[in-house]
Structures are given as C-alpha cells and as structure tokens.
PyMOL commands that place a pseudoatom at each C-alpha (Angstrom):
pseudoatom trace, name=CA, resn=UNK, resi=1, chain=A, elem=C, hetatm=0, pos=[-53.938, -35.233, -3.945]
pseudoatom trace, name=CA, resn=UNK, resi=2, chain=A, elem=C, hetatm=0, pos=[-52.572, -39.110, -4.439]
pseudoatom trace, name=CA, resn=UNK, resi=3, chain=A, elem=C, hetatm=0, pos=[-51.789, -40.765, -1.055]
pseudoatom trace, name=CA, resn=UNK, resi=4, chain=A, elem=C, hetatm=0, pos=[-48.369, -41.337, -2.629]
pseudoatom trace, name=CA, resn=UNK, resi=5, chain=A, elem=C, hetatm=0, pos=[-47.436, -37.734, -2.602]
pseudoatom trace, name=CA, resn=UNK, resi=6, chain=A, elem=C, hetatm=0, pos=[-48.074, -37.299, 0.891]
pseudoatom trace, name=CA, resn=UNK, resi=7, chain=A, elem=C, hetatm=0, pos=[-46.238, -40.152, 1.537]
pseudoatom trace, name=CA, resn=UNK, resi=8, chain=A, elem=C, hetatm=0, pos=[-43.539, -39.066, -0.452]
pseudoatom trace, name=CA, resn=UNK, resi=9, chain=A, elem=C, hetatm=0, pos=[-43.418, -36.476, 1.988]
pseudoatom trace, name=CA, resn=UNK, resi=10, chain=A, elem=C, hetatm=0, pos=[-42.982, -37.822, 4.736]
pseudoatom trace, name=CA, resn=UNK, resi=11, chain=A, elem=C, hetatm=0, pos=[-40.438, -39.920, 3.822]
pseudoatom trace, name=CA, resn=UNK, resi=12, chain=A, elem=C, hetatm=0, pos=[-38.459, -36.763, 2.597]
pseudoatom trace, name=CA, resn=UNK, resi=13, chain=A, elem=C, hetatm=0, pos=[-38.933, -35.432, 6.275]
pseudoatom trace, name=CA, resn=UNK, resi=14, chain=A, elem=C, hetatm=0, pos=[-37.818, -38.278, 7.638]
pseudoatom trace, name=CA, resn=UNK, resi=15, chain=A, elem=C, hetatm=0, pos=[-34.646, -38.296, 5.876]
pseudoatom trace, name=CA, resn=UNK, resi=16, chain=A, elem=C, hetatm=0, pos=[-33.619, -35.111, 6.406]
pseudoatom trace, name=CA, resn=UNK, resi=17, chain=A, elem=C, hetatm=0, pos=[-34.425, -35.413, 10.273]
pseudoatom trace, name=CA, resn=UNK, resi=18, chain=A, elem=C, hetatm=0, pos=[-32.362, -38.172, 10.804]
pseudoatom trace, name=CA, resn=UNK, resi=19, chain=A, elem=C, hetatm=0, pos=[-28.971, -35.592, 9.238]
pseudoatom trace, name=CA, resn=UNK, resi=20, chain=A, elem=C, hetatm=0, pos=[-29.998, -33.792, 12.407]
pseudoatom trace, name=CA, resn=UNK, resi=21, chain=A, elem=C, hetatm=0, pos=[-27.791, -36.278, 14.004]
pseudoatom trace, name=CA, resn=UNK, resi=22, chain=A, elem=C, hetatm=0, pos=[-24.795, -34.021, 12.921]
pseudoatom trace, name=CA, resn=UNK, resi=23, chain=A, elem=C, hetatm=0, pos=[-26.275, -31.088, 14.870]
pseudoatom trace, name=CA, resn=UNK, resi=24, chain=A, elem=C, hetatm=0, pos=[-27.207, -33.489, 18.046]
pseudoatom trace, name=CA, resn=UNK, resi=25, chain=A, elem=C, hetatm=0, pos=[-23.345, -35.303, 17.929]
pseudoatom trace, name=CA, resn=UNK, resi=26, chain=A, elem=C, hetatm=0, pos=[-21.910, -32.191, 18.782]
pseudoatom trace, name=CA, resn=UNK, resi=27, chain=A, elem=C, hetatm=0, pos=[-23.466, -31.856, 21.978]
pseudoatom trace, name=CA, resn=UNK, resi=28, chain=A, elem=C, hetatm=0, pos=[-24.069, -35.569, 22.956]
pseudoatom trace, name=CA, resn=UNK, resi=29, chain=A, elem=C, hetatm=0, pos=[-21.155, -37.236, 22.561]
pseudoatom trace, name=CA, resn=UNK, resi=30, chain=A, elem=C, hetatm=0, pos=[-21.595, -40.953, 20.314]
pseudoatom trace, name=CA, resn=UNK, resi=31, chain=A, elem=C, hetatm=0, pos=[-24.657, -39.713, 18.562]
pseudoatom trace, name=CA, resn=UNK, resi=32, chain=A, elem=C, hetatm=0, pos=[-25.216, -41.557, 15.647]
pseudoatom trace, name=CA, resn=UNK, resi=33, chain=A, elem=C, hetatm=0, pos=[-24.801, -39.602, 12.082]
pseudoatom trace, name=CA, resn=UNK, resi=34, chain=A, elem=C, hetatm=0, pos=[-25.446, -40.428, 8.607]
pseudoatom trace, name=CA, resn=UNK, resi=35, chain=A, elem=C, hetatm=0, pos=[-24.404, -37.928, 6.504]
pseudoatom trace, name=CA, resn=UNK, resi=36, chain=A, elem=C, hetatm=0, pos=[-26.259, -39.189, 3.139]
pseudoatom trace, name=CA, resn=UNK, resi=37, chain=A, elem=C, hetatm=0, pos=[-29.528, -38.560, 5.318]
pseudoatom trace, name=CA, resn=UNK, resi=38, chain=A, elem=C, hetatm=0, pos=[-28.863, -34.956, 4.539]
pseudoatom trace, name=CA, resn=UNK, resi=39, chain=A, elem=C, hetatm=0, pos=[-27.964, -35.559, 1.257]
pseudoatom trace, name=CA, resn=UNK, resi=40, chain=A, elem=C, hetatm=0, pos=[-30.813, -37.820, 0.107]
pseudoatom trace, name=CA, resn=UNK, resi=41, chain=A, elem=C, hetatm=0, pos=[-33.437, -35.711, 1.919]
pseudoatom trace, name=CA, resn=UNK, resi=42, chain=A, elem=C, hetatm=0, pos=[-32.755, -32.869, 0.583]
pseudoatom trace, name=CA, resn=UNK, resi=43, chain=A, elem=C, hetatm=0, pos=[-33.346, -34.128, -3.276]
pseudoatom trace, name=CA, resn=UNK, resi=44, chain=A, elem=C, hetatm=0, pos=[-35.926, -36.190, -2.162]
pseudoatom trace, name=CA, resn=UNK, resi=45, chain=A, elem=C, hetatm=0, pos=[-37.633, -32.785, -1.056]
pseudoatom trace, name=CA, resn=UNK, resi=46, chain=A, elem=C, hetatm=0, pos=[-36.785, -30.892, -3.740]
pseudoatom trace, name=CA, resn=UNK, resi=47, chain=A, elem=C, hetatm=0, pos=[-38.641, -33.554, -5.512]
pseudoatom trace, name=CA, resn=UNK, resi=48, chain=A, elem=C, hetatm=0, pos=[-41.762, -33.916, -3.666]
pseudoatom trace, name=CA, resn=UNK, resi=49, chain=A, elem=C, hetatm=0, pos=[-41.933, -29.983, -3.969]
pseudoatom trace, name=CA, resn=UNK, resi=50, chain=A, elem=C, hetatm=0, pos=[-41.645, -30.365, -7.856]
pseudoatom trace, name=CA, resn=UNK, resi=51, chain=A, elem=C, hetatm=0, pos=[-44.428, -32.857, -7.738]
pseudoatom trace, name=CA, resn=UNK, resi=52, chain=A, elem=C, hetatm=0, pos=[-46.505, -31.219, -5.625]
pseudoatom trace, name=CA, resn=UNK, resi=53, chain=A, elem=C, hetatm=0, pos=[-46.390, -28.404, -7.760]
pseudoatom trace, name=CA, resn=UNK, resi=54, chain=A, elem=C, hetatm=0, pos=[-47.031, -30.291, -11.109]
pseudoatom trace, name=CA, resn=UNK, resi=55, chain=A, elem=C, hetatm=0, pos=[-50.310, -31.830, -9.246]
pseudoatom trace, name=CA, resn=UNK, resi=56, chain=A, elem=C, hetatm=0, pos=[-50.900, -28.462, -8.203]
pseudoatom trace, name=CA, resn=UNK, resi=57, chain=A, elem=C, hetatm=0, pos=[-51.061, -27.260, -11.783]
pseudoatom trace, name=CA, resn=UNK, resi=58, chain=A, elem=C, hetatm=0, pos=[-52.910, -30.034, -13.012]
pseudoatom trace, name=CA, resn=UNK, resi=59, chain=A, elem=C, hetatm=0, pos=[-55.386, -30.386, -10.848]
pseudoatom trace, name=CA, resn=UNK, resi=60, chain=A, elem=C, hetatm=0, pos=[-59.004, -29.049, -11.955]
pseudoatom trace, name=CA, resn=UNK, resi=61, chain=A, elem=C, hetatm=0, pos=[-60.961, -26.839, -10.341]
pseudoatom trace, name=CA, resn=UNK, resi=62, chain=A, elem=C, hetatm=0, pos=[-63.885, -27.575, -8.456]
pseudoatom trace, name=CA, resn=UNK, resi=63, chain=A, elem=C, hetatm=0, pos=[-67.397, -26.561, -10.324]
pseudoatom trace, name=CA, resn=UNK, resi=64, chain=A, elem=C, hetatm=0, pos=[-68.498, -23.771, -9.533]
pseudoatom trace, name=CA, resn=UNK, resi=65, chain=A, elem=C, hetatm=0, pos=[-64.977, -22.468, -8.347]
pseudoatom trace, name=CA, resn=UNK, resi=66, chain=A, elem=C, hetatm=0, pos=[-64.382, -18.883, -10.159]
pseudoatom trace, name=CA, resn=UNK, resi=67, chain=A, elem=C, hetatm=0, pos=[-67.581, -18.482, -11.348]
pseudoatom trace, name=CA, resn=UNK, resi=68, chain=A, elem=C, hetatm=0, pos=[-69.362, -15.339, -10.415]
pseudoatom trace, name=CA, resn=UNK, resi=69, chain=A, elem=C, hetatm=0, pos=[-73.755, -14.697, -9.712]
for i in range(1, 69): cmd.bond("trace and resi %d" % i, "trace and resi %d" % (i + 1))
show_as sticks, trace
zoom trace
C-alpha cells in the first residue's frame, strides 16, 4: 500500500477523536468541542475505507500466490 493511504488514515482517526470532546464535555466541565471534527472524520473515513478497498482490488497478487504443486 502507498504511504499516503495510511496516512490518510490516520488523519481520519484523528479527526474523529478529537469529536470525542462532546462525550468528555459532559463530564469535565469547559472541555473543548468541535463539532465538525465529527463531521469531517467521519467522511474522511468513509473515504479512506473506499480507497482502501479500490487498492485492495487492484492490487496484484504475489507470484506464486494461488497456484497449486
């Protein structure tokens, strides 16, 4: 797999940890939220699984892979 994909990733993780705020404001008072967080992780993601899955596809299989003596 590209480097890009797994940083893709990680950014997506990222994102959608910091909308975890919401959960953590409720029981520590001041937290800081950002509700796009949520928002923008979650389609970034959904898009990193797409890709993933369209490399996944792609990709060739090693020789020898499938091949029976």
């Amino acid at each position: 797999m590209p480097a890009w994909v797994g940083w893709l990733g990680l950014l997506a993780s990222a994102l959608y940890l910091v909308n975890q705020g919401d959960i953590l404001s409720t029981a520590v008072s001041g937290f800081p939220v950002w509700d796009l967080g949520g928002l923008l992780g979650s389609y970034l993601w959904a898009i990193w699984l797409l890709v993933l899955g369209v490399l996944l596809l792609l990709r060739r299989p090693a020789v020898g892979v499938g091949t029976e003596r």
